[in-house]
C-alpha positions in Angstrom: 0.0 0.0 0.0 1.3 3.0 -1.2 0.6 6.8 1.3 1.8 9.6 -1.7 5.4 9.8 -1.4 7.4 8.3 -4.1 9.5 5.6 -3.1 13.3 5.8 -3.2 14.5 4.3 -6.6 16.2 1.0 -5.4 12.8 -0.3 -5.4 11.8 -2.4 -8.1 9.5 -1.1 -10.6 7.1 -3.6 -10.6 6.6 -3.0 -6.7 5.7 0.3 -7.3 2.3 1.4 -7.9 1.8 2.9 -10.9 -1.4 4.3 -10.6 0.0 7.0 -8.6 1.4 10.0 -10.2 4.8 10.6 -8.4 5.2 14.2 -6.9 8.9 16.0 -7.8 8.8 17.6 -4.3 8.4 14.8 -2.3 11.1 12.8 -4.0 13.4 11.2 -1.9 11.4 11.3 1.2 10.5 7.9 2.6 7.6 7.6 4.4 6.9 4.5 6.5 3.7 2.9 5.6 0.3 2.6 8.1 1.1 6.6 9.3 4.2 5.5 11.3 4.9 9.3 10.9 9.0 9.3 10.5 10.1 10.5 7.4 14.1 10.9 6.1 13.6 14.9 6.9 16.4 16.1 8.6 16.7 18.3 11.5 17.8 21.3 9.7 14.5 21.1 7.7 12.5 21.4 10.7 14.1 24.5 11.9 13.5 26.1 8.5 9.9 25.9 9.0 9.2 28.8 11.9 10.8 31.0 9.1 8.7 30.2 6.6 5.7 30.5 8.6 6.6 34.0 9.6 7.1 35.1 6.1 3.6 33.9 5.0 2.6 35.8 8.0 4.3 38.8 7.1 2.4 38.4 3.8 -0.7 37.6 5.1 -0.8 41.5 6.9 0.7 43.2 3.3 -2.8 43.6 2.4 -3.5 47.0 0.3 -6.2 49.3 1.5 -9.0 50.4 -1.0 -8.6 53.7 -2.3 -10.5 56.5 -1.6 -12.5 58.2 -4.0 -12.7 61.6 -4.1 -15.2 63.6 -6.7 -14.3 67.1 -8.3 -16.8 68.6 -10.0 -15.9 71.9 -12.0 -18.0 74.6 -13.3 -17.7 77.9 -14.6 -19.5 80.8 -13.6 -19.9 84.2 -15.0 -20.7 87.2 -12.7 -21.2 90.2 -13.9 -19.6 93.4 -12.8 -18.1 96.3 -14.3 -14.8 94.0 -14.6 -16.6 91.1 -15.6 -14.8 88.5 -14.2 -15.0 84.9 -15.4 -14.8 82.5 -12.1 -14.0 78.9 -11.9 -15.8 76.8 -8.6 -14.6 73.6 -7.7 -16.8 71.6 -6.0 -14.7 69.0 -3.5 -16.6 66.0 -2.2 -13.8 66.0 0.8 -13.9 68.3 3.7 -10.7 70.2 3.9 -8.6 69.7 6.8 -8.2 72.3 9.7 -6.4 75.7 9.2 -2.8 75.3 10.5 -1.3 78.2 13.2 1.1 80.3 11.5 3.2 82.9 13.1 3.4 86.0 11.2 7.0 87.1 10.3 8.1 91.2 10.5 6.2 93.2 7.4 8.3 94.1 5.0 7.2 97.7 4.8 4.0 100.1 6.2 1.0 99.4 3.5 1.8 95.8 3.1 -1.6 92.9 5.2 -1.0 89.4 5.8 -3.3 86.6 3.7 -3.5 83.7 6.1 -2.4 80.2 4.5 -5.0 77.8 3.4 -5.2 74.9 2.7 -5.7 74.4 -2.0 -7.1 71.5 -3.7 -5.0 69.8 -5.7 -7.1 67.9 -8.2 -6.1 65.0 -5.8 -5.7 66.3 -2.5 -5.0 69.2 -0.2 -2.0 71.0 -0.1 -1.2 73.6 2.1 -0.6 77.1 1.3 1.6 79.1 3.6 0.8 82.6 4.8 2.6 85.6 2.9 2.4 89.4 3.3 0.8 91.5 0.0 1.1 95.2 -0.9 -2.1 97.3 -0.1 -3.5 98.5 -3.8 -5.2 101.9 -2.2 -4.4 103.0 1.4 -8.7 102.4 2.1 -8.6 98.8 0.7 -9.2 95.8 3.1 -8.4 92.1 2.6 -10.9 89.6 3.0 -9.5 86.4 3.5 -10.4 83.0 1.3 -12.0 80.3 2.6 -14.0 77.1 1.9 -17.4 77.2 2.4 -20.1 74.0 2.9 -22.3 73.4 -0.5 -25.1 70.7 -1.6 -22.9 68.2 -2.1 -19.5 69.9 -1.0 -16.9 72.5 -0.5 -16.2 75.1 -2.9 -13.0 77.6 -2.4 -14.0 81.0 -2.1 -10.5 83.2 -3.2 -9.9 86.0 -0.7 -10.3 89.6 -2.0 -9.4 93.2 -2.1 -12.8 95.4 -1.0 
């Protein structure tokens, strides 16, 4: 009776059952018959397999998260005004993330304000845009600063200003 390992081959071939396809990676293992359980595997063998069982572990856990999917929708809008400015609006299905805490450095000058960083939409993500300082464009002009503001279905950037 024959337990799926191929016997060595200084067995006769008629002895052999033929019936049974012989395996290439069990060749030259000799398995006693009835499940007696010894085999010709050597010591070293055995110690191989903790490793191997940690690196089918470590592949187990290598398992790649879905990606996210982010919509942009963009539209153009028209407003008129006596500059007649053409806009673009992006509409972001992802909230942007908190406005950092800058620290303002030293104006360069008298007449110059400070535009707070923000945080700009990539296309792909948010990227954040660092604080600078601007020249007024009239003594009486004030900034107003950008920011992102909720919409049906997202956030839309809404550039800061000179009024």
């Amino acid at each position: 009776m024959r337990f799926g390992f191929v016997p060595f081959d200084k067995e006769p071939l008629a002895a052999r059952d033929l019936s049974v396809q012989p395996d290439a990676r069990w060749k030259g293992i000799r398995a006693e018959p009835n499940g007696g359980g010894k085999t010709n595997l050597k010591r070293e063998d055995y110690m191989k397999l903790p490793f191997y069982l940690l690196v089918l572990l470590g592949l187990a856990g290598c398992v790649a998260e879905p990606p996210v999917t982010t919509t942009t929708t963009t539209r153009e809008t028209v407003t008129t005004s006596p500059a007649r400015t053409v806009g673009r609006e992006v509409l972001v299905t992802e909230a942007p993330p908190p406005v950092r805490v800058e620290t303002r450095t030293v104006a360069p000058g008298p007449g110059y304000v400070w535009t707070s960083g923000y945080w700009r939409w990539t296309g792909a993500r948010y990227e954040w845009v660092p604080g600078s300082w601007i020249s007024r464009p009239r003594t009486t002009a004030v900034w107003m600063e950008g920011h992102w503001e909720r919409r049906p279905g997202g956030w839309i950037w809404v550039a800061g200003q000179w009024r």
